[in-house]
N, C-alpha and C positions, 0 to 999 in steps of 0.2 A: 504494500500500500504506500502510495506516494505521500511525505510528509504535509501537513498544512503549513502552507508557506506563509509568513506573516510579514510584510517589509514595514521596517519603524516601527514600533510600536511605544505609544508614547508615555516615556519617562517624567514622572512625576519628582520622586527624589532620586541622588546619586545612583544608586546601584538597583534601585526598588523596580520590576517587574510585572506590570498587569496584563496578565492573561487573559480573553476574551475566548467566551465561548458562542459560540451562533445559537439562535435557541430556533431559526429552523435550521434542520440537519438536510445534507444533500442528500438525493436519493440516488442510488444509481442510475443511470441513462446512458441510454445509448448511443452509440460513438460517431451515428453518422453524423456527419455535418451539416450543417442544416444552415437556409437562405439566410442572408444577413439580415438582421433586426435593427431599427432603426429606431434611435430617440431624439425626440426633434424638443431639447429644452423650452425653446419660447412659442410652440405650441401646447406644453405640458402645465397642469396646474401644479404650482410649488408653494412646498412649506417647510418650515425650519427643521430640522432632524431631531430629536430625542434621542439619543445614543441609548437610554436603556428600552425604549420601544425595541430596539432591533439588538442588543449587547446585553448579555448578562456576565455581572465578575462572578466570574468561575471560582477563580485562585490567584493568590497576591503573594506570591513569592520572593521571596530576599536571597537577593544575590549575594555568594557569600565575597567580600571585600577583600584581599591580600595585593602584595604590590605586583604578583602575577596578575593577579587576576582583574587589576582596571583595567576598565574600558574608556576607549576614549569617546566612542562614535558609533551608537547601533545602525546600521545600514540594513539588517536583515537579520531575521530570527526562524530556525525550522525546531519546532516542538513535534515529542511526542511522549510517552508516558513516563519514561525512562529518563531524557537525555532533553537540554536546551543549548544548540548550539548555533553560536551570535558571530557575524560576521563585523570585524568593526574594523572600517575602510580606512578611518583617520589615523589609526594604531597599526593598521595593514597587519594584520594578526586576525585569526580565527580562536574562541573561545568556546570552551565544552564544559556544560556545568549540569549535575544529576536534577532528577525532578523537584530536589528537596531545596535545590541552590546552592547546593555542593559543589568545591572548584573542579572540576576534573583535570584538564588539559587544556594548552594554552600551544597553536603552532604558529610559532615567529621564524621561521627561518629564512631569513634573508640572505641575497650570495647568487651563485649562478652555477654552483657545485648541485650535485644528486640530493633531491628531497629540494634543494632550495629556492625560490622565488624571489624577485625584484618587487613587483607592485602587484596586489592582489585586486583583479578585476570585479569573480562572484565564487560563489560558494555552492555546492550544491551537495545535501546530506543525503547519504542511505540508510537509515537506521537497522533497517532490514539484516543489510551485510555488516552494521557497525563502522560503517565507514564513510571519511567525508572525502570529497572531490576539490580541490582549489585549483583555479582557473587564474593562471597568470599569462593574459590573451595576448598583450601587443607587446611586450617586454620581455620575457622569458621565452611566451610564445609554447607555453606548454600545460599541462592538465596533472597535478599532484594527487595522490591518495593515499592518505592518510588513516588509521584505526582513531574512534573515537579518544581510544588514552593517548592521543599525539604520537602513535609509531609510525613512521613511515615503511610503505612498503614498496611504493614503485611511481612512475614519472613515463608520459608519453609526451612526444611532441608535434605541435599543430604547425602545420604551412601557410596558415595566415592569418590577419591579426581579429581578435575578437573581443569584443566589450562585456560580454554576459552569454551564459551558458544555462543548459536543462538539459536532465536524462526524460526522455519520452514514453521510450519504452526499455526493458532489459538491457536491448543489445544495439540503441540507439540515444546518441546526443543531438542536441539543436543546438548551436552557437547561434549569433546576431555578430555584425558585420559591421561598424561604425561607417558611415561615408566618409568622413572626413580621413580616412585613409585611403590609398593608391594600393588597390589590389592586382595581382597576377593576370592573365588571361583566362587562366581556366577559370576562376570564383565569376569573371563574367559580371565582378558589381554588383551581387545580390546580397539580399540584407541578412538572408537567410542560409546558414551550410548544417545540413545534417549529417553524421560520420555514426561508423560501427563503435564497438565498445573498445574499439583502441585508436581512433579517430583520425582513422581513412572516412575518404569524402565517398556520402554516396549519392546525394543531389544538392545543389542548391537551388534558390527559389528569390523571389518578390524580386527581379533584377528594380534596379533606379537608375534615372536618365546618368549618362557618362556627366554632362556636363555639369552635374552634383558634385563629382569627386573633390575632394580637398575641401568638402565645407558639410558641414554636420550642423541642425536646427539642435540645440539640445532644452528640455523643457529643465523644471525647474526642481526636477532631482537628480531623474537623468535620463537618458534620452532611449534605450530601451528596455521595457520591463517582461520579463516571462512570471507567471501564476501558475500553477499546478491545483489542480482539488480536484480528488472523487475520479481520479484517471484520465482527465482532463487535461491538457495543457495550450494557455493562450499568450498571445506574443502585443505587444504593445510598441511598435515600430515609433522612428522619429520622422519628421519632416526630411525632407520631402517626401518620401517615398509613397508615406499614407497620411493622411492627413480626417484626425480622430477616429481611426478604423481599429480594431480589434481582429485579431484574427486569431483563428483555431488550429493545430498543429497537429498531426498525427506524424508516424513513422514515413510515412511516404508523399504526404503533402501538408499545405500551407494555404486555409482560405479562409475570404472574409467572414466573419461570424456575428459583430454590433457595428456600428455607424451611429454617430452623435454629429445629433445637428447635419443632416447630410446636402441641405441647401445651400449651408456657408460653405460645406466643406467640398463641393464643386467649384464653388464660387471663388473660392480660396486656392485649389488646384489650379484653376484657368490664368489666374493672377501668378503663381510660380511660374506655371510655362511660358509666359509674357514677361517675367521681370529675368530670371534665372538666376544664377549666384554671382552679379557681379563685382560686388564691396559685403560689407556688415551692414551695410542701410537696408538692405532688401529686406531682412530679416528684421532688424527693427521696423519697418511703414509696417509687416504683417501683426509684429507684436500689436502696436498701437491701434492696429485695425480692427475694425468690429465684428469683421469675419473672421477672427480668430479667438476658439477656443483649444486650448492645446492638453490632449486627452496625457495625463500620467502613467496611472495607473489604474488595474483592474482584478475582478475578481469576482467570481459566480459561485452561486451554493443553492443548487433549485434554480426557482424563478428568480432568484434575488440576483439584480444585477451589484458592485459597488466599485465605483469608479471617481477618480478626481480629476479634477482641469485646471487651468488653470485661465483667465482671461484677463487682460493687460496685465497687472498688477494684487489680481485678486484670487485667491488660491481656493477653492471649495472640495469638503467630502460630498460625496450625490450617492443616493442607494435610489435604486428602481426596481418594482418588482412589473417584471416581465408582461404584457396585455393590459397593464393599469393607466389612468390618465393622467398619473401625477407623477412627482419625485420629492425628495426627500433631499435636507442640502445642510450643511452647516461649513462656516469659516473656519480655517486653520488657525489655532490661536487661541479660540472660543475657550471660554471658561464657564461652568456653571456651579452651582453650588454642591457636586461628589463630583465631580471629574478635574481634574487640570487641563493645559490644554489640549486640544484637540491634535494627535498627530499621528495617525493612522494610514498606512501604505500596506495593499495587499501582493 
């Protein structure tokens, strides 16, 4: 069973931990891929979010404190009964701490020796096999794997560079492809490479225009996001390529599956391929344009859509459940009387 992925989750004090549980449960569904679903926000009725309408605290776990074991930066959390293991991008270290908040293990290896890494892109846990994945894409240029108690046991390397990684299925990964890199001819410029479990290529997918290369939109965490839940796996591309799409990911393809706002985001497509990447101004008129809302991230569970945007300067959580006329929204920041603020990435 693939872990529930939780990106940020938001820290109230130092080391302190709130765990969220969904109180509806995903059902199993079936895998085909189904036509893109479309939320068109400013035809939608909207109202403020209630975080315990849709969140109940599960469990509030303390993290246990040693000079191993701070964190600088939670970037990404994979929970499961056993084991919480945190990825913190600003300390460029991966941490492993029991269910109780127990330290476990802490890998920092830095170097360009076996087992080692330069800059840690993403992280991706097995609990299954007791084992974590680290992904050092455009630097090392290679894929670690490590036992939960920090042993290493072995190191593959990748022939092109990669921002974020997922295992899809067993005996497949899905990289993401940053544009703002100058790739090979074979990768062909696509945002997407899938490889075997020692990562040989064995297609890639969503190509973007050539004359993108050298310049990447990146939103306001980061510019691509992968989700996992319930066997699912969905990809959240940056600009140009999609513009607020979501897409569905299996072993052998790559297709659209939500669309937000899909009138701006024509309207908004037409305006790239007329302006192209000529300076950093293009990219700023879109910021400050109306027709931009820039999708982050995402994450399904059932009908329940939950997704953020962000638009000019204004950052929003949105849940939607699935054939309703409404959505749900709150500010990043928000405070109310039991929560701190609001800072939740799936």
């Amino acid at each position: 069973m693939k872990p529930n992925h939780l990106k940020v989750v938001g820290l109230y004090v130092f080391s302190s931990l709130l765990v969220f549980k969904f109180l509806i449960l995903a059902s199993c569904e079936d895998t085909k891929i189904e036509s893109p679903y479309s939320i068109d926000l400013k035809r939608l009725a909207v109202k403020e979010l209630v975080i315990d309408s849709i969140f109940a605290v599960d469990q509030i776990i303390q993290l246990e404190t040693t000079e191993e074991s701070l964190i600088k930066y939670i970037s990404k959390i994979f929970l499961s009964e056993d084991y919480i293991v945190i990825l913190d991008v600003h300390g460029n270290s991966a941490l492993v701490f029991n269910s109780n908040g127990s330290f476990v293990s802490r890998i920092a290896r830095h170097g360009r020796g076996p087992g080692e890494y330069i800059r840690l892109s993403d992280v991706y846990v097995d609990f299954e096999g007791n084992t974590i994945y680290l992904l050092d894409g455009c630097n090392s240029k290679k894929v670690l794997k490590y036992s939960l108690n920090g042993r290493f046991l072995k190191e593959n390397s990748i022939d092109f560079c990669a921002s974020a990684f997922t295992r899809v299925e067993e005996n497949c990964f899905v990289f993401s492809l940053p544009a703002a890199n100058h790739f090979n001819d074979t990768i062909e410029y696509s945002a997407i490479v899938a490889t075997d479990s020692v990562y040989q290529r064995k297609w890639s997918g969503m190509p973007f225009d050539k004359k993108w290369s050298g310049h990447t939109y990146l939103s306001a965490i980061t510019n691509t996001i992968f989700s996992n839940f319930n066997n699912e796996t969905f990809f959240v591309p940056s600009l140009p390529r999609s513009v607020n799409k979501v897409y569905k990911i299996t072993s052998s393809s790559v297709e659209p599956f939500l669309e937000v706002n899909p009138d701006n985001n024509r309207k908004l497509s037409e305006l790239l391929k007329k302006l192209g990447p000529k300076n950093n101004e293009t990219f700023n008129q879109i910021q400050q344009s109306d027709l931009y809302y820039n999708l982050n991230t995402f994450h399904k569970t059932g009908d329940l859509f939950f997704f953020s945007i962000v638009k000019g300067h204004e950052r929003v959580f949105i849940a939607h459940k699935k054939g309703t006329n409404d959505y749900l929204f709150q500010k990043y920041g928000t405070r109310d009387d039991h929560h701190g603020p609001l800072s939740l990435y799936f």
